[in-house]
C-alpha positions in Angstrom: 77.8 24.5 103.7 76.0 22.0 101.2 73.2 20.4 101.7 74.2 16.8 101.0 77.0 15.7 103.2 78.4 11.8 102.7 75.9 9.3 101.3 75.2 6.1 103.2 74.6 3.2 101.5 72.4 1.1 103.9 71.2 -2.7 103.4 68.8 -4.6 105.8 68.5 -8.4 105.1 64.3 -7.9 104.2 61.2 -5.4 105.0 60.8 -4.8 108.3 64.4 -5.8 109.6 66.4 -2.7 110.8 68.5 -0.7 108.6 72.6 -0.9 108.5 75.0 1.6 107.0 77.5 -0.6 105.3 79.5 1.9 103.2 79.7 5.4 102.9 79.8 7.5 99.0 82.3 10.9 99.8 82.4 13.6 97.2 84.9 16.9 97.7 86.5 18.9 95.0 89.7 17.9 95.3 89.3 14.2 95.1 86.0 13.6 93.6 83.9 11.0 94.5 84.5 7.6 96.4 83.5 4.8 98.4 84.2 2.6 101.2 82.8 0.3 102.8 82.1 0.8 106.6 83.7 -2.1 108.5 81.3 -1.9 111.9 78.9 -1.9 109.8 80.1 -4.5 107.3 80.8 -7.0 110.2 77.3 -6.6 111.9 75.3 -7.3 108.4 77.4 -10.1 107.0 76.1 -12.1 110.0 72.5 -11.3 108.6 73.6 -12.7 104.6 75.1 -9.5 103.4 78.0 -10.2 101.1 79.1 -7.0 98.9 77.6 -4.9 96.9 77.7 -6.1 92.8 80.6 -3.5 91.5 82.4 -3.4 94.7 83.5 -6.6 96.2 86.0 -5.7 98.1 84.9 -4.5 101.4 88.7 -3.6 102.4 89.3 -0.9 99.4 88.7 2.6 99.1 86.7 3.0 95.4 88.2 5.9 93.7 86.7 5.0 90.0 83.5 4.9 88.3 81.8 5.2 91.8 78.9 7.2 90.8 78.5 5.5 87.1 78.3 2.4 89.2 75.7 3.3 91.7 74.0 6.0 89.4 72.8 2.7 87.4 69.8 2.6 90.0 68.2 6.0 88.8 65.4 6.1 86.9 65.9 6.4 83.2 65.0 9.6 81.3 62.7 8.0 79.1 60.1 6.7 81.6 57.0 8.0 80.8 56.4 8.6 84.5 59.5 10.7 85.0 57.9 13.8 85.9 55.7 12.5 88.5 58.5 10.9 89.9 60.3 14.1 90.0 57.5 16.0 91.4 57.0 13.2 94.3 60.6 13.6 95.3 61.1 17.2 95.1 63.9 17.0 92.5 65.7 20.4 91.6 65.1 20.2 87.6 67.8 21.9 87.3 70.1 18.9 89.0 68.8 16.2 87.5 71.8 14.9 85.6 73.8 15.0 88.6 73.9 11.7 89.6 74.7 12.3 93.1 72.8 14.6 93.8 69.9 12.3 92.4 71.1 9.5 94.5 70.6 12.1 97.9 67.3 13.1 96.9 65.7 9.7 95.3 67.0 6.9 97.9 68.0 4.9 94.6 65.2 2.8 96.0 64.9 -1.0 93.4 62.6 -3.6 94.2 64.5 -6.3 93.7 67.1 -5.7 96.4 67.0 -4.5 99.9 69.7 -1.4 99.3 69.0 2.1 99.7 71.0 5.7 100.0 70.6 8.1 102.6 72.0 11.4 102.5 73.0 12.9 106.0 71.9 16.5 104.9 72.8 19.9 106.6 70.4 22.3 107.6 70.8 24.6 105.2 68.3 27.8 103.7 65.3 25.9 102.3 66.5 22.1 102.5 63.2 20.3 101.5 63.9 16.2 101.3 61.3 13.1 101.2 61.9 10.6 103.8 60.3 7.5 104.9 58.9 6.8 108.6 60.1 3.1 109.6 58.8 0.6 112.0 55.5 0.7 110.7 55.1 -3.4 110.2 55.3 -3.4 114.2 53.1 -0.6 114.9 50.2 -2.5 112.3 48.3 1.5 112.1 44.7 1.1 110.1 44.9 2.6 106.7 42.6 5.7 107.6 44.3 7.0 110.3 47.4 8.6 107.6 46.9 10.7 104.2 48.5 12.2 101.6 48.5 16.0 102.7 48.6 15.3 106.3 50.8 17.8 108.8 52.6 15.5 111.2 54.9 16.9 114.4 58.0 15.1 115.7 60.5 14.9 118.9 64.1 14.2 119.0 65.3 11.3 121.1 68.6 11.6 121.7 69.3 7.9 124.2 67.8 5.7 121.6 68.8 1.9 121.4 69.9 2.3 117.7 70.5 5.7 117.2 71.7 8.6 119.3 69.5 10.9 116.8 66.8 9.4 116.6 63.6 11.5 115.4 59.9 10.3 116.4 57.1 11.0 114.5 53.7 11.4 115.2 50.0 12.7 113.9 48.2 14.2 116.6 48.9 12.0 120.0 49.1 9.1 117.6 53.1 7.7 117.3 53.4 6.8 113.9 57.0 5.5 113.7 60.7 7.2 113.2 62.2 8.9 110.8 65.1 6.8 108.9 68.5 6.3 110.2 71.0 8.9 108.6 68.0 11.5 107.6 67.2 12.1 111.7 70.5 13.7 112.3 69.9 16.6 110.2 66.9 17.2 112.8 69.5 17.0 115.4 71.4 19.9 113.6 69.3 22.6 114.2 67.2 24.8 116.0 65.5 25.4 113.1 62.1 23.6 113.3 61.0 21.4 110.2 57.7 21.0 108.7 56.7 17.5 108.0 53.8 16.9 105.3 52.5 13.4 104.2 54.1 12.9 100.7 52.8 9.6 99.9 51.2 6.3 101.3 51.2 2.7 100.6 48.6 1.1 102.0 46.5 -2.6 102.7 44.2 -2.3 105.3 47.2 -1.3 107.4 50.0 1.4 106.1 52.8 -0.5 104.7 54.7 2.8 104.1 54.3 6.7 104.7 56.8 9.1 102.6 57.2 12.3 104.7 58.5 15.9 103.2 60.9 17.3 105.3 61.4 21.1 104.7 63.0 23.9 107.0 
């Protein structure tokens, strides 16, 4: 078993709104890699303003070409002065990072100037370590010094919730920080195995904005 299943590529119309998975990136040895988008998904965000993503307009086709050049146009480039540290914060295998899909997994292919992002639905396999992101903080409005960098958290699995039948709360202590993001939490669901969750990085302003999480078995 591999650790990185299918790759969801997930749009939300801004910060804060919830997350959609409107296409799905497939890679097996016999027919490489390719895309689709998810129509469910497809249908529910095009009444929020999605339209396609650039490279792939139509939402009815099965991508079979240049998938991964396409998307794999989001990492960060090799001469960024910063590229270790960015490597270090999101626990990159040095020796997979030219593979572009395996980058896209483990980075998010996070930009700023779009509201796109890739999840990975991972498998628990021997040592899987991968950041992830705890959302709904804008609603819960936590002070800034109740979460650092370095703190252990604990989580439960919620299996009835609204949005997601594998949904994974987190918390520090009694305090509920938020849940872990759609598509990472099943992974938790996969398992008896129990995960260790350490504070990988914070974005604050008075209140936390964002907390990055290391998941690791």
């Amino acid at each position: 078993m591999k650790a990185i299943g299918n790759i969801h590529l997930i749009w939300r119309p801004g910060k804060g709104s919830r997350r959609i998975s409107v296409g799905t990136i497939k890679k097996s040895a016999s027919e490489g890699i390719r895309f689709q988008y998810n129509p469910k998904g497809v249908e529910e965000a095009k009444k929020l303003g999605f339209i396609h993503y650039e490279g792939f307009p139509d939402t009815e086709k099965i991508y079979t070409e240049n998938v991964i050049e396409i998307f794999g146009q989001r990492l960060m480039r090799s001469e960024r002065p910063d590229l270790q540290d960015f490597y270090e914060f999101w626990n990159i295998d040095l020796n997979k990072k030219e593979d572009k899909f395996y980058m896209l997994a483990f980075t998010q292919g996070l930009l700023p100037t779009d509201n796109f992002e890739f999840l990975a639905n991972f498998n628990p396999v021997d040592d899987l370590s991968f950041v992830t992101e705890i959302t709904n903080l804008s609603e819960a409005q936590i002070t800034s010094d109740k979460v650092f960098i370095g703190d252990i958290l604990r989580y439960e699995l919620e299996p009835n919730n609204q949005y997601d039948n594998k949904a994974v709360k987190v918390f520090k202590g009694e305090l509920y920080l938020g849940h872990i993001k759609l598509i990472h939490c099943k992974v938790f669901h996969k398992t008896s195995k129990q995960f260790n969750l350490i504070v990988q990085g914070v974005e604050k302003n008075g209140v936390l904005k964002r907390i990055f999480v290391k998941a690791s078995i």
